[in-house]
C-alpha positions in Angstrom: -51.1 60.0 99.5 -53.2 57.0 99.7 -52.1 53.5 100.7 -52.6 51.1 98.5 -53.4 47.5 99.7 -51.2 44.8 98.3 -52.6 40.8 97.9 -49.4 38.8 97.9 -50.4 35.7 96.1 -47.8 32.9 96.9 -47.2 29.6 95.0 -48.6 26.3 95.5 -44.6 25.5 95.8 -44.3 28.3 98.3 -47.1 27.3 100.6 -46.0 24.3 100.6 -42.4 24.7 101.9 -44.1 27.1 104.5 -46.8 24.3 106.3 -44.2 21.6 106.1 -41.9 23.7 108.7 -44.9 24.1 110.9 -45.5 21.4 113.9 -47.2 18.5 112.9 -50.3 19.0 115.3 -51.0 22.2 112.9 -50.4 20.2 109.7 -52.7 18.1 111.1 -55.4 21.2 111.0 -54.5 22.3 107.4 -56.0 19.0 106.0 -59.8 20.1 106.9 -59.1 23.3 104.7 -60.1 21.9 101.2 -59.4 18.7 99.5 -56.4 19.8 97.5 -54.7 20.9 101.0 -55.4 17.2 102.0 -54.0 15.9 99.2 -50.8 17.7 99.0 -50.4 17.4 103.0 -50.7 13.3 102.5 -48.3 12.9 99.2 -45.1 11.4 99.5 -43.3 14.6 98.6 -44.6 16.2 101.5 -43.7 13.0 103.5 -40.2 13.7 102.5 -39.9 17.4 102.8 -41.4 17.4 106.6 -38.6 14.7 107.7 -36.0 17.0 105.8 -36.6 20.1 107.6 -37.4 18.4 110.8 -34.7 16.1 111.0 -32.9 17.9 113.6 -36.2 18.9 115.9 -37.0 17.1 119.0 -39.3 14.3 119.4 -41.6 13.3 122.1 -41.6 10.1 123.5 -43.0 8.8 127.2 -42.2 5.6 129.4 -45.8 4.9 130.7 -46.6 2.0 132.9 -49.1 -0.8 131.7 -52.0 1.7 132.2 -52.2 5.2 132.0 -49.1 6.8 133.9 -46.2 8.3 132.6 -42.9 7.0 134.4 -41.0 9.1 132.6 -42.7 12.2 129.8 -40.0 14.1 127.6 -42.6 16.5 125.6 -42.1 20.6 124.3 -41.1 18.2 121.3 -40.4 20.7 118.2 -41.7 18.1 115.7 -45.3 17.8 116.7 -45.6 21.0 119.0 -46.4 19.4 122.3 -47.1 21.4 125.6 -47.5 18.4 127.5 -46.8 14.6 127.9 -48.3 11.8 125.7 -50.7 10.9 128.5 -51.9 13.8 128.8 -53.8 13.3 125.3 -55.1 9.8 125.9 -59.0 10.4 126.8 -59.7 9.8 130.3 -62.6 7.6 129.5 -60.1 5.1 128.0 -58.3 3.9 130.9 -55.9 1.5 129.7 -53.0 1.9 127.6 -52.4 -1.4 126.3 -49.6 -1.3 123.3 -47.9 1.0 120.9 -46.3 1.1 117.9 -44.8 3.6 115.6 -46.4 6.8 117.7 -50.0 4.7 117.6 -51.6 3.8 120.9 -54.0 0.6 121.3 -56.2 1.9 124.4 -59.4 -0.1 125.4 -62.1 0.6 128.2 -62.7 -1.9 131.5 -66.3 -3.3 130.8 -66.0 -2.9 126.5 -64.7 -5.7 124.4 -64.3 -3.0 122.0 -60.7 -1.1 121.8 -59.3 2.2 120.2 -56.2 2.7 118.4 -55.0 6.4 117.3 -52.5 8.9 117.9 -52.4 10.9 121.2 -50.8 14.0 119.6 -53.5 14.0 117.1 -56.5 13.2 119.0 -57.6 10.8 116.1 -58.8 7.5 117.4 -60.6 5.0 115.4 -62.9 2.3 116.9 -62.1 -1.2 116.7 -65.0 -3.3 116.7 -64.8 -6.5 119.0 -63.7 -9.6 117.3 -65.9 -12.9 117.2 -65.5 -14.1 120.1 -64.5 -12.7 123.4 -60.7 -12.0 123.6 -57.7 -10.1 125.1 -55.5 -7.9 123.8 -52.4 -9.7 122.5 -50.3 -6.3 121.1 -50.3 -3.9 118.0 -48.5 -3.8 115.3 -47.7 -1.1 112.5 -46.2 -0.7 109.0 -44.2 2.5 108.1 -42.6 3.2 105.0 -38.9 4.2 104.1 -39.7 8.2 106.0 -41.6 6.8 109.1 -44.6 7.4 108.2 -47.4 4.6 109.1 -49.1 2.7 106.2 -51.0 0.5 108.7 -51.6 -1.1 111.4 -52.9 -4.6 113.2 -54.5 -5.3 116.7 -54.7 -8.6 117.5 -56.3 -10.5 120.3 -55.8 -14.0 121.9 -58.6 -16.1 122.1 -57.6 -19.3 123.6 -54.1 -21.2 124.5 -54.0 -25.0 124.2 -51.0 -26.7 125.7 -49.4 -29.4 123.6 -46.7 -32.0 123.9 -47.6 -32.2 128.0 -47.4 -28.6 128.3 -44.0 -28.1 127.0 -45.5 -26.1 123.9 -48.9 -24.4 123.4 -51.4 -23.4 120.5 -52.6 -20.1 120.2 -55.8 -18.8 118.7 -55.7 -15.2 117.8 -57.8 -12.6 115.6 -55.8 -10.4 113.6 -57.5 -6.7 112.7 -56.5 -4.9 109.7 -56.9 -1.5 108.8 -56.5 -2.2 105.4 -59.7 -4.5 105.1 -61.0 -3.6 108.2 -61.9 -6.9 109.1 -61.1 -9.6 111.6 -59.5 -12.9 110.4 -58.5 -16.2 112.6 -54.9 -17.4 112.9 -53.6 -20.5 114.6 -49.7 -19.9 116.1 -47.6 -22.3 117.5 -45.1 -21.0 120.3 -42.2 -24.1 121.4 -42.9 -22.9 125.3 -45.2 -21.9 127.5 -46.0 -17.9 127.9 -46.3 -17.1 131.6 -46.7 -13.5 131.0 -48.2 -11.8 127.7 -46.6 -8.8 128.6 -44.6 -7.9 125.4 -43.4 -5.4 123.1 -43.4 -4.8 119.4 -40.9 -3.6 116.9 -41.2 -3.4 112.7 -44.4 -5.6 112.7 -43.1 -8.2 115.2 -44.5 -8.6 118.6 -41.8 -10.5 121.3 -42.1 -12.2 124.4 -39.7 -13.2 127.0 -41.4 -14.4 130.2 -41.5 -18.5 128.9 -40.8 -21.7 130.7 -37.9 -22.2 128.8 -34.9 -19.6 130.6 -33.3 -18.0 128.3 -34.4 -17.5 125.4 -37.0 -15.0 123.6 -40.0 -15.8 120.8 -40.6 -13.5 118.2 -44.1 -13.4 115.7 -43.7 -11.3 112.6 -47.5 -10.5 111.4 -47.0 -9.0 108.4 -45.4 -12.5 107.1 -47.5 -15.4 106.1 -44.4 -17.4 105.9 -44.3 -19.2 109.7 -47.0 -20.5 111.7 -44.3 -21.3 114.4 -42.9 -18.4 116.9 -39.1 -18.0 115.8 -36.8 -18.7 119.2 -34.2 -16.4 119.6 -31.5 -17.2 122.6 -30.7 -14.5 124.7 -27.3 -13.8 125.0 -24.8 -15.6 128.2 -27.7 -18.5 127.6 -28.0 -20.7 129.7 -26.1 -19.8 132.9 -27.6 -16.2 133.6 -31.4 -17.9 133.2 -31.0 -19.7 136.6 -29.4 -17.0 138.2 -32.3 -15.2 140.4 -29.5 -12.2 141.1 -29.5 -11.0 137.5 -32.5 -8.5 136.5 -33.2 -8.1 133.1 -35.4 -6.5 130.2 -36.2 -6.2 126.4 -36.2 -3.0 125.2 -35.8 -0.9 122.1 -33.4 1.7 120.8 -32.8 3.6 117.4 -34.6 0.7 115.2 -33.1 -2.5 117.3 -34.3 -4.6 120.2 -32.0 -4.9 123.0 -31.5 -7.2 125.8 -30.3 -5.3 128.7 -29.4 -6.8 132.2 -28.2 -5.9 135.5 -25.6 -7.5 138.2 -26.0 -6.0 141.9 -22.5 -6.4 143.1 -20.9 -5.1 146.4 -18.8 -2.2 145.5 -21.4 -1.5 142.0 -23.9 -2.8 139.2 -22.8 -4.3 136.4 -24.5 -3.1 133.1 -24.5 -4.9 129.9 -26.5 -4.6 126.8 -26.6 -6.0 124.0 -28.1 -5.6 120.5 -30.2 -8.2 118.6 -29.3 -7.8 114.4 -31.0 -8.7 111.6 -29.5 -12.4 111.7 -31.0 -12.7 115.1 -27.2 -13.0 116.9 -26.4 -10.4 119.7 -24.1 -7.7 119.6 -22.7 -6.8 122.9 -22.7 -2.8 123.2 -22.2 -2.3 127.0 -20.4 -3.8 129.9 -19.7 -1.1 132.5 -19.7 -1.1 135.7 -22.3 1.8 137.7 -20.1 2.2 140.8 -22.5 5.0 142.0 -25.8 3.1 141.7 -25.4 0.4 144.8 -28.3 -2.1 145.2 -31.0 -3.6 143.8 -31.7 -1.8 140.2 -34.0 -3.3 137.6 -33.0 -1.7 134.1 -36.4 -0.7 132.6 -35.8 0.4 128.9 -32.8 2.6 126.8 -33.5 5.7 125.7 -35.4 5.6 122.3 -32.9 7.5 120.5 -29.6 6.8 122.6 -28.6 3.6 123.5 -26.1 5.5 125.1 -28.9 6.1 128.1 -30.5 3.7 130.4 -33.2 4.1 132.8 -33.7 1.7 135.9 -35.9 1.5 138.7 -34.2 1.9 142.2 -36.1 -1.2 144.2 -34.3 -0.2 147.5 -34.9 3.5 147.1 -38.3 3.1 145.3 -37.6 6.1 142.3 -36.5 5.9 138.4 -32.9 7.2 137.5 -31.7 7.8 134.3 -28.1 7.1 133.6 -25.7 8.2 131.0 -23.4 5.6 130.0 -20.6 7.2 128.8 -20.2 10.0 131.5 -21.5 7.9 134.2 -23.7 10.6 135.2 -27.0 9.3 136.9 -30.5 11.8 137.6 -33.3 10.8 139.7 -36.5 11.4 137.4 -38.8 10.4 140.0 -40.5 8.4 143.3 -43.5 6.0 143.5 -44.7 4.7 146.5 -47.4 2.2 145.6 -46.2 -0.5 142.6 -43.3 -2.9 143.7 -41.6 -2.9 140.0 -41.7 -1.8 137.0 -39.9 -4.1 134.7 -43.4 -4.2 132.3 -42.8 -0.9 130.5 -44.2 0.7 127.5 -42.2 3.2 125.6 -44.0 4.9 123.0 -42.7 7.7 120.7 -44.0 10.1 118.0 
């Protein structure tokens, strides 16, 4: 008897509940099929049924070092269908990692004004042309909506510092890059203190710094408000004793939505951890003080894990590696040893 071949035709309905179960790095390939592929892939529905069914898969996120290395790389993430590290999918050609935000990366070349933001999983990367005038890279800042998903994005770039009031206060120039009019506009900021370091991190649209001539305290720049012109201060928490104390090492951070202060004590007989959380009103909540009996000397806490708060990584000064340390059973690992750079309380965690 003969076979008789079957054509099983499925419903747009159907289809769709089979892609959105699929790895994001797949998706990602369904949107060059035809138009109305790219259309349903990019709705909000779709939006909403991917986090539904992935809401209990991994994500990947990396540590990386101002740069291009990975201090610490959790990957085989079930979400996006990674193999390897975030770095791993930065081109080699662009050699500095120089922000994130949201899963987008902000990388730029040595001898190029121009920069590239994109995501690493994705391999898009869109060029930024260079702004006016020559500039530095000053952070990168994103928009997502009430799923995660990005609506935007801004780079922005210092152009010049002016001190004021005897150099208790300064001026900042900076060009602000939209990718919603794809242009470059001018913006005049006025910070209360000094910045000694531009090293910084960014959370919801806000870029933060901590390394001021005032001890202390934090300042804080939301860019998608055209409220302020002025940095909003923010004391950090135990102000102003712990400022003046050279024995304390400390570090911003970010964990499930919320900045954190995290600090460390090198005691004797242990460390003394304590972290706290910064809320909506801008007061701290204190959410550890424990003492790390097993970690003796000199550690600098790096950053909490993105998703935990519950897990802190610090770098071992004495013994030169990174150990990750569980909070609540005390347990500690040793992730890894570096034998060239001195510290590593600049950190960039990016996740995706």
């Amino acid at each position: 008897m003969a076979t008789q071949n079957q054509t099983i035709h499925l419903s747009e309905a159907i289809w769709t509940e089979i892609i959105a179960r699929l790895p994001m790095r797949i998706i990602a390939r369904f949107k060059l099929v035809s138009k109305t592929w790219k259309s349903t892939i990019e709705s909000v529905y779709f939006r909403r049924l991917f986090v539904s069914v992935h809401r209990k898969s991994s994500t990947s996120w990396s540590l990386m070092w101002y740069g291009q290395k990975d201090l610490i790389g959790f990957h085989g993430c079930e979400t996006w269908g990674l193999p390897k590290s975030l770095s791993f999918y930065i081109p080699s050609s662009l050699c500095v990692v120089e922000a994130s935000s949201h899963g987008l990366v902000l990388i730029s070349e040595n001898d190029d004004d121009c920069c590239f933001v994109g995501n690493p999983v994705l391999q898009q990367w869109i060029k930024i042309p260079p702004p006016p005038v020559q500039s530095s890279v000053f952070g990168l800042v994103s928009r997502v909506d009430d799923y995660g998903f990005i609506l935007g994005f801004k780079v922005v770039k210092l152009a010049k510092v002016t001190p004021t009031n005897n150099y208790v206060s300064s001026t900042l120039s900076v060009f602000v890059y939209s990718s919603e009019s794809g242009i470059w506009t001018s913006k005049t900021i006025h910070c209360p203190y000094q910045i000694t370091n531009f090293g910084s991190f960014t959370l919801d649209g806000t870029i933060y710094f901590n390394h001021l001539t005032e001890p202390g305290v934090l300042v804080a720049y939301d860019f998608y408000s055209e409220s302020s012109d002025q940095f909003r201060v923010i004391p950090l928490p135990d102000h102003p004793n712990h400022g003046f104390n050279h024995d304390f090492k400390g570090a911003l951070t970010t964990s499930q939505g919320f900045v954190l202060y995290i600090r460390t004590l090198a005691q004797s007989s242990s460390n003394v951890f304590k972290a706290w959380r910064l809320n909506n009103d801008s007061t701290w909540q204190l959410l550890w003080k424990i003492g790390l009996p097993l970690l003796i000397g000199d550690y600098v806490p790096m950053a909490m894990h993105p998703f935990d708060s519950g897990t802190v990584y610090l770098w071992s000064q004495d013994n030169r590696h990174v150990v990750s340390c569980n909070l609540r059973t005390q347990k500690n690992t040793i992730l890894g040893a570096d034998d060239n750079d001195d510290d590593h309380q600049d950190c960039n965690l990016n996740w995706t």
